[in-house]
GUROFI-101336 format. One record per residue: residue in three letters; x, y, z of N, C-alpha, C, CB in turn. Coordinates in pm, whole numbers, plus 50000, padded with zeros to 5 digits. Glycine has a CB too. Layout:
! residues N
alaXYZXYZXYZXYZ...
This chain:
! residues 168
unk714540453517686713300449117629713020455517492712170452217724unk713620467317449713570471517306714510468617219713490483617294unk715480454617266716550456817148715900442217030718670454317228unk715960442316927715170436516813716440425716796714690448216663unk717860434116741718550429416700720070436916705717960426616602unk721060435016647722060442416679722740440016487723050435716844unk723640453016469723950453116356722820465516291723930437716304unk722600465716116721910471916057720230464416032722780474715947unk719860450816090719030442816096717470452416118719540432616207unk716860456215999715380463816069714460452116151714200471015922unk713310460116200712440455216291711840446516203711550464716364unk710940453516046710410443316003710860429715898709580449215967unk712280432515907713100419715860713130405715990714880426215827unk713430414516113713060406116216711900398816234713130411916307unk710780405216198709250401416228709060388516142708070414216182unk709580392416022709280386015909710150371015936709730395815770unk711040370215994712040358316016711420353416064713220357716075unk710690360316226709600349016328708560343816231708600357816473unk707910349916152706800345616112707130335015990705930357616078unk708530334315903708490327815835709070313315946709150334015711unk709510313816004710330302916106708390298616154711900313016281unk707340300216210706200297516280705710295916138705530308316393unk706260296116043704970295515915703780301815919704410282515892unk703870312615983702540323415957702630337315899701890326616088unk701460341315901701220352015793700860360915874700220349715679unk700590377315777700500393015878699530398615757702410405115916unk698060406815819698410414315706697980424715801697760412015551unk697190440215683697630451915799696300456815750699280463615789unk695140463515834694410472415821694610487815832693720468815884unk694870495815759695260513115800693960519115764696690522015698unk694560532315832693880546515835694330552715837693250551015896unk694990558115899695270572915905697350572615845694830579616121unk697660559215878699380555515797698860554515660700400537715845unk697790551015599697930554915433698430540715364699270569215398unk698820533215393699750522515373701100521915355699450517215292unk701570529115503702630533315521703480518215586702460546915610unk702440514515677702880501715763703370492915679701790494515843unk702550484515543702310478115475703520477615404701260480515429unk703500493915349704920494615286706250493215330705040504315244unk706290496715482707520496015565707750479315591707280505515717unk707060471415591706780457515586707500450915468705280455215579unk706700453415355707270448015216708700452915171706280452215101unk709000465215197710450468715186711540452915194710770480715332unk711250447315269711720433015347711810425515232710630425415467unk713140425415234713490411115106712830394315192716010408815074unk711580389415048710980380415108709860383215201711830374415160unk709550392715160708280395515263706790387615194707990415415276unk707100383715075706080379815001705580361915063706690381414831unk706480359415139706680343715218705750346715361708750339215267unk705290357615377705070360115566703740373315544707150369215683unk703740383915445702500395015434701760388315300703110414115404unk700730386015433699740383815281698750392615194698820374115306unk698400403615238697720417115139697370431815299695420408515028unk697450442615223696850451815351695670457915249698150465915437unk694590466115388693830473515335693940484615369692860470515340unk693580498015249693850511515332692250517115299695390523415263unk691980516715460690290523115474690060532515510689410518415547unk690390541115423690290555015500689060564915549690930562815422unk687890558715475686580561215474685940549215580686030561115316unk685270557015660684140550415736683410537915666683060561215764unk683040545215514682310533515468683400521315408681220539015347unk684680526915389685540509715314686050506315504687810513515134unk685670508715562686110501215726685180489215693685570511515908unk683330495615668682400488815698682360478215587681270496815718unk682750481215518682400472315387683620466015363681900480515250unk684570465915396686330461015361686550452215459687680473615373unk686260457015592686440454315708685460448415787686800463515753unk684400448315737682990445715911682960449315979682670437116004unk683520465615953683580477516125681700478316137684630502716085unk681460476916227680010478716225680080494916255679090468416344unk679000493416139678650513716138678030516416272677200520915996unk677020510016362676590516616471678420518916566675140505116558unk679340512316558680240513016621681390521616607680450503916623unk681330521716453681570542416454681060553716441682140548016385unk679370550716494678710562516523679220564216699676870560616487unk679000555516757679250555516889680340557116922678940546816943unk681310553616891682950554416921683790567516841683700538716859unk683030566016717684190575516650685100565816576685150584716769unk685680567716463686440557416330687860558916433686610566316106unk688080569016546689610569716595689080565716733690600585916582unk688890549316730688660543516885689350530616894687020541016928unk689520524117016689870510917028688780504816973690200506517160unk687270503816965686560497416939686530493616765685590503017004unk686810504316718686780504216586688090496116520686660518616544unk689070502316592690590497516557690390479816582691990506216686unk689950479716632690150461516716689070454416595689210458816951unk687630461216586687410455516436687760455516322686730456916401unk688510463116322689390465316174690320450716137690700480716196unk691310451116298692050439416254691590428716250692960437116307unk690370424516332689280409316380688950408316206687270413216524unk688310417916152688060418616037688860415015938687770427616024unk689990418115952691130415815837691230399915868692840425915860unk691850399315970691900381416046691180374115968691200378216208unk689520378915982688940369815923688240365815800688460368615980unk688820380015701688720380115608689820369915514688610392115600unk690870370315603692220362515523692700345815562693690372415566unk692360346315688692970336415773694250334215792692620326415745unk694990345615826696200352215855696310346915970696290366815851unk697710346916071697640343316165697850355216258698330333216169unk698070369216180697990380516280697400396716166699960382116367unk697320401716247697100412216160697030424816289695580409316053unk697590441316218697570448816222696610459016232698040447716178unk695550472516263694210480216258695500494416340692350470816380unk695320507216252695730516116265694600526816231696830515516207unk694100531516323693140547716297694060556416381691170548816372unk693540568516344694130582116407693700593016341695620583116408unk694610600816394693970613716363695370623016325692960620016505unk696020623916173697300628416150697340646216123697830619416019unk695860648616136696230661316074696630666716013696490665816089unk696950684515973696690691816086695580693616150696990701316072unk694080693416089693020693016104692510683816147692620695516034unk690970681016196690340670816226690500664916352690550663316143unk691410670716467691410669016576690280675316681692530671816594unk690070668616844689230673316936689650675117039688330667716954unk689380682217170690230679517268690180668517317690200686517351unk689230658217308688830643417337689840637817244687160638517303unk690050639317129691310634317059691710644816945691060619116991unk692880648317058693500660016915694140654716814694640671316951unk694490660916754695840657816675696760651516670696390663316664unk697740636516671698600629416672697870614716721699670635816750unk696730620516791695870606616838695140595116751694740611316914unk696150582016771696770570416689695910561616774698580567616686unk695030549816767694950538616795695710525416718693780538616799unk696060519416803696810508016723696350492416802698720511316733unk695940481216705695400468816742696380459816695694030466016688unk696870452116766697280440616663696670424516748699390441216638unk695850416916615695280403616659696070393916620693980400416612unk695910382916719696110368116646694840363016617696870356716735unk695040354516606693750344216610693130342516745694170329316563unk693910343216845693130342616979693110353217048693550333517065unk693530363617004693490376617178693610387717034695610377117366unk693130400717096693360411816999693970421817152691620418316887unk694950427517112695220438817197695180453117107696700436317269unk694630468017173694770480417142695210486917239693810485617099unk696240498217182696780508817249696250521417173698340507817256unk696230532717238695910546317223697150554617239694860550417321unk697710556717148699270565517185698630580517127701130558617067unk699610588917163699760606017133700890607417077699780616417257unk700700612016944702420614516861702120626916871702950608716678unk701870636316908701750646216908702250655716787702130647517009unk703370663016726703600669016647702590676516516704370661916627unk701570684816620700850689416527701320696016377700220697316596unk700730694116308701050701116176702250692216105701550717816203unk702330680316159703960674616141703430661316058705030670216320unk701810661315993701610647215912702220636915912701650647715804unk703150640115832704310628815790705140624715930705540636115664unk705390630816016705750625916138704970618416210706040634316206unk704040622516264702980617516288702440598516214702190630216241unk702500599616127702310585516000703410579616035702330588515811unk704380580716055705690574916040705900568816217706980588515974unk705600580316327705770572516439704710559916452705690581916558unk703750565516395702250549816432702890537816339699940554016339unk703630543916233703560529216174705170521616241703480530215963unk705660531716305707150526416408706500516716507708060541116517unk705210520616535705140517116705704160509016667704760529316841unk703640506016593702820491716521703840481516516702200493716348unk705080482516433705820473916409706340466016583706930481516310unk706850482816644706960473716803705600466816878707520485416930unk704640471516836703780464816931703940446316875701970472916918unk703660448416713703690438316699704840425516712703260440416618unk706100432016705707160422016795707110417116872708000424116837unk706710432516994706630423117142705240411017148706320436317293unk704430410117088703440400317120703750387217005701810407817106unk704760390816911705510375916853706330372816955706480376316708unk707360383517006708250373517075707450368217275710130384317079unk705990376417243705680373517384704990356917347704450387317465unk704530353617235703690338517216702570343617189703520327217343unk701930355317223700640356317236699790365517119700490361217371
């Protein structure tokens, strides 16, 4: 269930094939990857046929204003929640009329962690047009930033495969 492809073939050259073959588009909401995702995306010869723009919101207020994160919803949740993450991408969706999109918050550290969510704690959303799913992963590697950025924007790319190649 994790093999993409065989050969030197990356994940988001793969992604990009489904979406240009379905004629649809991706784009990516971040936080705490920086526009790491975005970039690991465009790397992709021809990515300009399938990503249509990302946003990097790293502030509460460009969520609310970039995005339509409603501010009571990251007073209540916290900017590193499923609730927030899932508006990020609904937001992007419907800011573009994309047919999927990406919402990455977390918490990369070293700082700024809780025991409610320490350090490595990543939410990740990815929507279509009809269903939004979020996961809550732990990359743990405190003090390890750049590690940390690099696994969320790995495991974005898988989430978002498996729900191209699932239909949904």
């Amino acid at each position: 269930e994790h093999v993409y492809a065989t050969g030197t073939v990356s994940r988001p050259h793969v992604i990009g094939d489904i979406l240009v073959n379905r004629a649809q588009t991706l784009v990516t909401a971040e936080s705490c990857t920086g526009g790491l995702l975005a970039s690991l995306l465009t790397d992709t010869h021809g990515a300009s046929r399938w990503f249509e723009r990302g946003w990097i919101t790293y502030s509460n207020q460009a969520k609310i204003t970039e995005l339509d994160v409603e501010a009571a919803i990251i007073e209540k949740h916290g900017a590193v929640s499923e609730e927030v993450v899932t508006q990020m991408a609904a937001g992007a969706l419907a800011d573009t009329g994309a047919d999927w999109a990406v919402g990455i918050s977390g918490i990369a550290g070293p700082d700024g962690g809780t025991d409610e969510k320490p350090v490595g704690t990543v939410w990740i959303a990815v929507a279509s047009t009809d269903k939004v799913s979020a996961k809550r992963m732990q990359f743990g590697a405190a003090g390890q930033r750049d590690l940390i950025k690099m696994r969320a924007a790995h495991f974005a790319l898988f989430m978002l495969f498996r729900r191209l190649i699932e239909g949904n």
